[in-house]
ChimeraX commands (.cxc) that place a marker at each C-alpha (Angstrom):
marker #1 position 135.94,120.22,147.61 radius 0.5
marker #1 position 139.65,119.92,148.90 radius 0.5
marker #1 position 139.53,116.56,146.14 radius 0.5
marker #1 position 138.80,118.61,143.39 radius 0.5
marker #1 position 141.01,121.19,144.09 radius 0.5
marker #1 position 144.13,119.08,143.69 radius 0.5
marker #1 position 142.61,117.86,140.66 radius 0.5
marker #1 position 143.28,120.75,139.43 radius 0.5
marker #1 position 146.89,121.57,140.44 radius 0.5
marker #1 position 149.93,121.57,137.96 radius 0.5
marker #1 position 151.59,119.12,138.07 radius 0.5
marker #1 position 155.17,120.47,137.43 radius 0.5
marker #1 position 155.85,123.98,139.52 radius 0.5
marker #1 position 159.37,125.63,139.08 radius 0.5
marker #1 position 161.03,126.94,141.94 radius 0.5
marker #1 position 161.02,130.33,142.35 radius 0.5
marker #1 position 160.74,133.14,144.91 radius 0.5
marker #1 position 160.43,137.12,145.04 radius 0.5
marker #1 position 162.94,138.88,142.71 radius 0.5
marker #1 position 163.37,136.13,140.53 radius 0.5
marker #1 position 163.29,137.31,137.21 radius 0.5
marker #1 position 161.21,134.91,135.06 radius 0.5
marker #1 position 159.87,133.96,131.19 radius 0.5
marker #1 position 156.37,133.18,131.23 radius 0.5
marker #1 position 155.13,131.45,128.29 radius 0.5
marker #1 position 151.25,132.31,127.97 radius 0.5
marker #1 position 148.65,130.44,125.58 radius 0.5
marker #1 position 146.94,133.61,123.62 radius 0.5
marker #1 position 143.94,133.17,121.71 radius 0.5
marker #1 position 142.71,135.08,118.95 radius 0.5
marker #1 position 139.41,133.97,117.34 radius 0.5
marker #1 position 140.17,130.32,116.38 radius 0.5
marker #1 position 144.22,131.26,116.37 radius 0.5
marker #1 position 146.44,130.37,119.82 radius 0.5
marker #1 position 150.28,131.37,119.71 radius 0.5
marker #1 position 152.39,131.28,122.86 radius 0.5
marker #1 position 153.37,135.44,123.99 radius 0.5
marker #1 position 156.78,134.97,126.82 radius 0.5
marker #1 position 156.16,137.49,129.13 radius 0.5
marker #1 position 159.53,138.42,130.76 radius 0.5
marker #1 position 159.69,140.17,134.40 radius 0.5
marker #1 position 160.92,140.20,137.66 radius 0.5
marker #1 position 158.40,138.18,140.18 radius 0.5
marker #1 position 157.20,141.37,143.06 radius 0.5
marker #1 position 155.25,139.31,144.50 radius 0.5
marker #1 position 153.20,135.70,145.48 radius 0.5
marker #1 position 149.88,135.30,147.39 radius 0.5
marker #1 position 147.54,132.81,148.06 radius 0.5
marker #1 position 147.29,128.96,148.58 radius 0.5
marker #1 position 146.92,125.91,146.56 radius 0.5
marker #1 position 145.12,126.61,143.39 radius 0.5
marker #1 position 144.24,130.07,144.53 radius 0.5
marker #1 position 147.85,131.01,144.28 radius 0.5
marker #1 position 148.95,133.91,142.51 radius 0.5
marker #1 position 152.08,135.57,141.31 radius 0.5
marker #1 position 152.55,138.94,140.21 radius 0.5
marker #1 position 155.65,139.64,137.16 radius 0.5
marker #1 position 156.70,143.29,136.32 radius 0.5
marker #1 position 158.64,144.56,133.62 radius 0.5
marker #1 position 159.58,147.66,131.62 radius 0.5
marker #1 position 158.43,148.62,128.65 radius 0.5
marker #1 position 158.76,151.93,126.28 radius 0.5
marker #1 position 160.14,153.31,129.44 radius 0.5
marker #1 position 156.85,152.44,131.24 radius 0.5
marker #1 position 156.28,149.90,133.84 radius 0.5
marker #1 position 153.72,146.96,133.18 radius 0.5
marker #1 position 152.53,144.18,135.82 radius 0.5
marker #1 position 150.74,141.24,134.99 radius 0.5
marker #1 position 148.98,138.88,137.48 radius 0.5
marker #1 position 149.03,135.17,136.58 radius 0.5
marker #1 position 147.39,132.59,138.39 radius 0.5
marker #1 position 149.83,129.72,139.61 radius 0.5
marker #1 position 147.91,126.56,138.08 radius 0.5
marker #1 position 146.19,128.21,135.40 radius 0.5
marker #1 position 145.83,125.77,132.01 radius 0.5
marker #1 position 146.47,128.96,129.85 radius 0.5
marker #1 position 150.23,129.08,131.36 radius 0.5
marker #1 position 152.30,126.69,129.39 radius 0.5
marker #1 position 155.56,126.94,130.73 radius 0.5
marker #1 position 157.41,129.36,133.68 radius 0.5
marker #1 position 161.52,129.36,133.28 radius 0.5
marker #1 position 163.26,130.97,135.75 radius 0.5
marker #1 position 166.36,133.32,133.90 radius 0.5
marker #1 position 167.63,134.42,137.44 radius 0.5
marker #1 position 167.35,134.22,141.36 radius 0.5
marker #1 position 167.13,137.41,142.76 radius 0.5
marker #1 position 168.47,138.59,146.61 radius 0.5
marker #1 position 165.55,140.13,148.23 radius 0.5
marker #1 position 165.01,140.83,151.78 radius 0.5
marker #1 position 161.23,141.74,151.36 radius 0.5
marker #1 position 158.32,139.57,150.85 radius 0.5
marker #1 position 156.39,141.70,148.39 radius 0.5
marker #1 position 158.69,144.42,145.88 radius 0.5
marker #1 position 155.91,146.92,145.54 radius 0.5
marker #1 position 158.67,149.63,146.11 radius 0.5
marker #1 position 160.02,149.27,142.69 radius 0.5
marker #1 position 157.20,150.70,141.07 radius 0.5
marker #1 position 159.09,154.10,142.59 radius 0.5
marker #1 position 162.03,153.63,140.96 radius 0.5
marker #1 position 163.53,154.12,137.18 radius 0.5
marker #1 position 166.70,153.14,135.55 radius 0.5
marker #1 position 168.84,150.95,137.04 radius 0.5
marker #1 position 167.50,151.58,140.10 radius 0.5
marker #1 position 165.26,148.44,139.88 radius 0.5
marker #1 position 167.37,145.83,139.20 radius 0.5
marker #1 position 167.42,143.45,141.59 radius 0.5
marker #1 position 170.71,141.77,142.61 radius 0.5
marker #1 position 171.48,138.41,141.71 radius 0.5
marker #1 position 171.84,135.59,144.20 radius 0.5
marker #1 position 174.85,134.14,144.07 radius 0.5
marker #1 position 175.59,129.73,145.06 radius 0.5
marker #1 position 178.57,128.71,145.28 radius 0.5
marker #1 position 179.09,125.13,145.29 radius 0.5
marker #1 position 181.36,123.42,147.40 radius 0.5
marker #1 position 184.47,122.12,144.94 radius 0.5
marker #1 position 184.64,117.86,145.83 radius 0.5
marker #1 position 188.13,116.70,147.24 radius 0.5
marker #1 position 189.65,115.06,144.15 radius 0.5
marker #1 position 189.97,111.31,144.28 radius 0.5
marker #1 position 194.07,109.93,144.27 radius 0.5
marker #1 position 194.30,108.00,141.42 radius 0.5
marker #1 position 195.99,104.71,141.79 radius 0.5
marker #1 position 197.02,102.55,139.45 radius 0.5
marker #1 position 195.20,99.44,139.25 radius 0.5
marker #1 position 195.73,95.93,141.06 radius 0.5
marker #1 position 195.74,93.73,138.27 radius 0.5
marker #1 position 198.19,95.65,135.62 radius 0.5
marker #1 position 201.44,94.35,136.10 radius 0.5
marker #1 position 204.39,96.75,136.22 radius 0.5
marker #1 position 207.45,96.42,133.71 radius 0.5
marker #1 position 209.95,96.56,136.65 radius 0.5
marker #1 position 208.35,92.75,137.98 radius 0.5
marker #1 position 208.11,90.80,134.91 radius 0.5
marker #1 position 211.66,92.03,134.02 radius 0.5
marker #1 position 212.99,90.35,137.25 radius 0.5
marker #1 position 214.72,93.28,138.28 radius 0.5
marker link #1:1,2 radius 0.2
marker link #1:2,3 radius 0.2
marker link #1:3,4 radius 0.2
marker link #1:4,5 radius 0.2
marker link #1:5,6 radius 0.2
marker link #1:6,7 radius 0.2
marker link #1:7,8 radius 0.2
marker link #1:8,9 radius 0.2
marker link #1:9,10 radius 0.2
marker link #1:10,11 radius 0.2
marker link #1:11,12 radius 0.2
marker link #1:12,13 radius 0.2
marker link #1:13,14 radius 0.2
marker link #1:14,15 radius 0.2
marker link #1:15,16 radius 0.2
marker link #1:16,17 radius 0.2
marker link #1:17,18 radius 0.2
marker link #1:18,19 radius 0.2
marker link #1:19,20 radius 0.2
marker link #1:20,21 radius 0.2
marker link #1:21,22 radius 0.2
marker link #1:22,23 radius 0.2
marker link #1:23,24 radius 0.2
marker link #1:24,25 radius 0.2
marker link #1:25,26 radius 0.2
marker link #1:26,27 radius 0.2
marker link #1:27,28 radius 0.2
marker link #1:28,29 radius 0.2
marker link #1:29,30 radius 0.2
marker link #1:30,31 radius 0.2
marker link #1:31,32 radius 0.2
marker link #1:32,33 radius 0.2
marker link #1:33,34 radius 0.2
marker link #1:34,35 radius 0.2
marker link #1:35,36 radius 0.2
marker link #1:36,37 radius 0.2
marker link #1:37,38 radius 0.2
marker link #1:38,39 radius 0.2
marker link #1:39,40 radius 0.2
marker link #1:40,41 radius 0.2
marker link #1:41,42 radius 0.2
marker link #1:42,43 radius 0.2
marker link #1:43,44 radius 0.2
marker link #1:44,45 radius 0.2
marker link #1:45,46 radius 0.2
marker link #1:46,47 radius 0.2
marker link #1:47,48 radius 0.2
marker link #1:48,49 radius 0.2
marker link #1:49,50 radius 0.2
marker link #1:50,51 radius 0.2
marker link #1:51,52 radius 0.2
marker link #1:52,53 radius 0.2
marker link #1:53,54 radius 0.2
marker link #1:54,55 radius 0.2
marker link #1:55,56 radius 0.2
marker link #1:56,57 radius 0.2
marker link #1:57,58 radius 0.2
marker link #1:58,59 radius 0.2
marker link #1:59,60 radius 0.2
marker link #1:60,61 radius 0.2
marker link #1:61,62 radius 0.2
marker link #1:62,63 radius 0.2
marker link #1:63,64 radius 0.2
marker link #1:64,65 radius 0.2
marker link #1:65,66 radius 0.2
marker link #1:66,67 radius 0.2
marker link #1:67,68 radius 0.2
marker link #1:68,69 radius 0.2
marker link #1:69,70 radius 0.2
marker link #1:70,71 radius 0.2
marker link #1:71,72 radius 0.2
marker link #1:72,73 radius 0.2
marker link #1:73,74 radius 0.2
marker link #1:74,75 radius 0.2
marker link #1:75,76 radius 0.2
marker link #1:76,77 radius 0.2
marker link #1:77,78 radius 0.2
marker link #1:78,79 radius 0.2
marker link #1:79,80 radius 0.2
marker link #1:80,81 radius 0.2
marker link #1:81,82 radius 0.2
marker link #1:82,83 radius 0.2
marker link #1:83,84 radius 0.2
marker link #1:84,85 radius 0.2
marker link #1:85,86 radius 0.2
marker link #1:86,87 radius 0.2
marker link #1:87,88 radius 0.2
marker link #1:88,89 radius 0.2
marker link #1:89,90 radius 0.2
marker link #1:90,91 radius 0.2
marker link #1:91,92 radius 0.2
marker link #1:92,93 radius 0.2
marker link #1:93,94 radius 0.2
marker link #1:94,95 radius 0.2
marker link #1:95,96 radius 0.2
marker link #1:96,97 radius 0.2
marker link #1:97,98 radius 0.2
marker link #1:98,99 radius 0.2
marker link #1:99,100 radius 0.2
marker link #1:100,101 radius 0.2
marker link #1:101,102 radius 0.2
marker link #1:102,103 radius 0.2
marker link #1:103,104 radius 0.2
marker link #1:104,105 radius 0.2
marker link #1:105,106 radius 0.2
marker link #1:106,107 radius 0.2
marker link #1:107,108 radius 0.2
marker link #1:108,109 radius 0.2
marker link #1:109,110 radius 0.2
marker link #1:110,111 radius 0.2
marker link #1:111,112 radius 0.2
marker link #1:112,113 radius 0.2
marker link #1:113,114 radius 0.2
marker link #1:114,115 radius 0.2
marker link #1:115,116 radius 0.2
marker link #1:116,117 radius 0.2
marker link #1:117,118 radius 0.2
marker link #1:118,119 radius 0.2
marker link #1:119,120 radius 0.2
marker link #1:120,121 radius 0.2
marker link #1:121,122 radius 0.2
marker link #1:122,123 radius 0.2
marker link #1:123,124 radius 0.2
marker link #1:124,125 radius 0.2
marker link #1:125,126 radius 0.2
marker link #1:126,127 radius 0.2
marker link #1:127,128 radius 0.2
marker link #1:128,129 radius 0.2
marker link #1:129,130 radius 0.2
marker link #1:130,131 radius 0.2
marker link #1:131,132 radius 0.2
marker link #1:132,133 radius 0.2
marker link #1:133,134 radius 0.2
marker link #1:134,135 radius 0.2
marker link #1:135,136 radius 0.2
view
């Protein structure tokens, strides 16, 4: 059983965490039609294991909230891009479903990368200066 299970695992998952806001890109069929709908949200939550795993986007729309569960590994999922990391302290966001406005954006995580030491340039070993061929 465990075999088939990661048989069935994708192969490629993005990083991403709770409060991330994400694009989606879903495989929608319509009678013998498919087009791909992007289903932008912030990520509230993530449960489950291996290819039981699933994540849980929410977004607003026409001033009304709308949630969509998607399984992790699911083949109708083509694609997951991650627009932003959000800073959460709080495994599941369940409490924005309270709040309107601004008053659920999530704050963005910030990096910073540490700046590398830049290298002293010297000149190179083999290029003669004009000062030693002159004689001077």
């Amino acid at each position: 059983m465990d075999d088939f299970e990661k048989s069935q695992l994708r192969k490629s998952v993005p990083e991403f965490g709770i409060g991330d806001t994400v694009d989606v890109h879903v495989r929608i069929v319509e009678g013998d039609k498919t087009r791909i709908q992007i289903f932008t949200g912030t990520v509230i939550a993530r449960k489950g294991t291996s290819n039981r795993e699933m994540f849980t986007v929410r977004r607003i729309v026409a001033s009304e909230g709308v949630e969509r569960i998607f399984p992790l590994h699911s083949p109708w999922i083509e694609d997951i891009r991650v627009r932003r990391h959000g800073r959460v302290r709080r495994a599941k966001l369940y409490y924005l479903r309270d709040r309107v406005g601004k008053a659920t954006k999530v704050k963005e995580l910030m990096t910073f990368h540490k700046k590398a030491a830049p290298k002293a340039s010297a000149p190179p070993a083999s290029a003669p200066t004009a000062t030693t061929e002159a004689g001077v």
